[in-house]
C-alpha positions as CSV (number, residue, x, y, z in Angstrom):
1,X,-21.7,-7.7,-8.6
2,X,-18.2,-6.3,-8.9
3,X,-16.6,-4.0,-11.5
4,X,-14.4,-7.1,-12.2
5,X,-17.3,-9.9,-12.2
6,X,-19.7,-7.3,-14.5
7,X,-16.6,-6.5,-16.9
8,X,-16.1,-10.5,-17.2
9,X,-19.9,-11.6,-18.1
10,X,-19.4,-8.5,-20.7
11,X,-16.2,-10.3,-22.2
12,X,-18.0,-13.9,-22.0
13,X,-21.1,-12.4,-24.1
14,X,-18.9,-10.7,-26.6
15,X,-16.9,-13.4,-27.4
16,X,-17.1,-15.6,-30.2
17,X,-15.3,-18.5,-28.8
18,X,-17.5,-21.0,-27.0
19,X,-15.2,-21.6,-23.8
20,X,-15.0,-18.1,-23.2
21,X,-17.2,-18.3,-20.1
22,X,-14.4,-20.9,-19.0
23,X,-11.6,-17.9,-19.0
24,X,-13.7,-15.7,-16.8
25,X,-12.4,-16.4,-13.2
26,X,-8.8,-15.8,-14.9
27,X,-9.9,-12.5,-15.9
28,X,-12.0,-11.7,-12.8
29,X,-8.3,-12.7,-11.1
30,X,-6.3,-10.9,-13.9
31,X,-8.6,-7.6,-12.8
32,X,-8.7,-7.8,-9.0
33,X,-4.4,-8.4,-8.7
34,X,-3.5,-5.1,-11.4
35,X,-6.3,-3.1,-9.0
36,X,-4.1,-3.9,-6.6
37,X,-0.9,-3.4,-8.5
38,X,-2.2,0.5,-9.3
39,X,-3.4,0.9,-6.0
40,X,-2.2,4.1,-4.3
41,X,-0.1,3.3,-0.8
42,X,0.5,5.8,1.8
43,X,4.3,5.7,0.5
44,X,2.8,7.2,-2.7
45,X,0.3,9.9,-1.3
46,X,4.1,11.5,0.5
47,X,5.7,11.0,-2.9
48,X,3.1,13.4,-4.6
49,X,3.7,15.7,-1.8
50,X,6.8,15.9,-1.8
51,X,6.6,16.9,-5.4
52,X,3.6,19.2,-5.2
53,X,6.0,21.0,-2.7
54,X,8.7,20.7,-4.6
55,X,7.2,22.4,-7.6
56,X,5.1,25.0,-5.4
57,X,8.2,25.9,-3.8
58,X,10.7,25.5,-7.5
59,X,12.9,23.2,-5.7
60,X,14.8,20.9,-7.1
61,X,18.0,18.4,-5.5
62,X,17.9,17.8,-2.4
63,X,15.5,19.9,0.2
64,X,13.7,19.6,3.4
65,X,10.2,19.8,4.7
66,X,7.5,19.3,7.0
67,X,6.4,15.5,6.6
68,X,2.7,15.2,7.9
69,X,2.1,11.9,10.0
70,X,1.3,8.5,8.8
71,X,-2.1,9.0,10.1
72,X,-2.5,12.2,7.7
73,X,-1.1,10.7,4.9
74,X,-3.7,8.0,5.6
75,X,-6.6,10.4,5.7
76,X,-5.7,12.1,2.6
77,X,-5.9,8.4,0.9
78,X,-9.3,7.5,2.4
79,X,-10.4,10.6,1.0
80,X,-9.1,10.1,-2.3
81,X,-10.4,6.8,-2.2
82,X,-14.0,8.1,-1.3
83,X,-13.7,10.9,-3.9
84,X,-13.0,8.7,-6.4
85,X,-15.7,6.0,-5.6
86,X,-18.6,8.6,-6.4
């Protein structure tokens, strides 16, 4: 069972209205579309390195530095993902 399906059944046994169960794929929806919505993109992981350079480095405007690959910035977000799974 999912984090979304187990969090609905919670809500459907807590409730006191009788057509709660009736509201739970909405909510399973609701749940699964903001995961996505908060979900970290590659375009985020260089975002957060640019500023964790930016601060290591006390830049601020407009600098330059070394961009890692697409491929890295993937890596770094599987491993984030995995980390955060556990």
């Amino acid at each position: 069972m999912s984090r979304a399906e187990d969090l609905a059944n919670k809500y459907c046994e807590g409730s006191s209205f009788e057509d709660a169960c009736m509201e739970r794929p909405a909510y399973i929806a609701g749940y699964h579309q903001s995961e996505k919505d908060l979900e970290l993109t590659i375009e985020d992981i260089e975002r957060i390195h640019t500023f964790l350079y930016a601060i290591k480095h006390n830049k601020q405007g407009v600098f330059t530095f070394t961009r890692l690959s697409d491929e890295q910035y993937q890596e770094v977000l599987r491993r984030f993902k995995t980390r955060k799974e556990k």
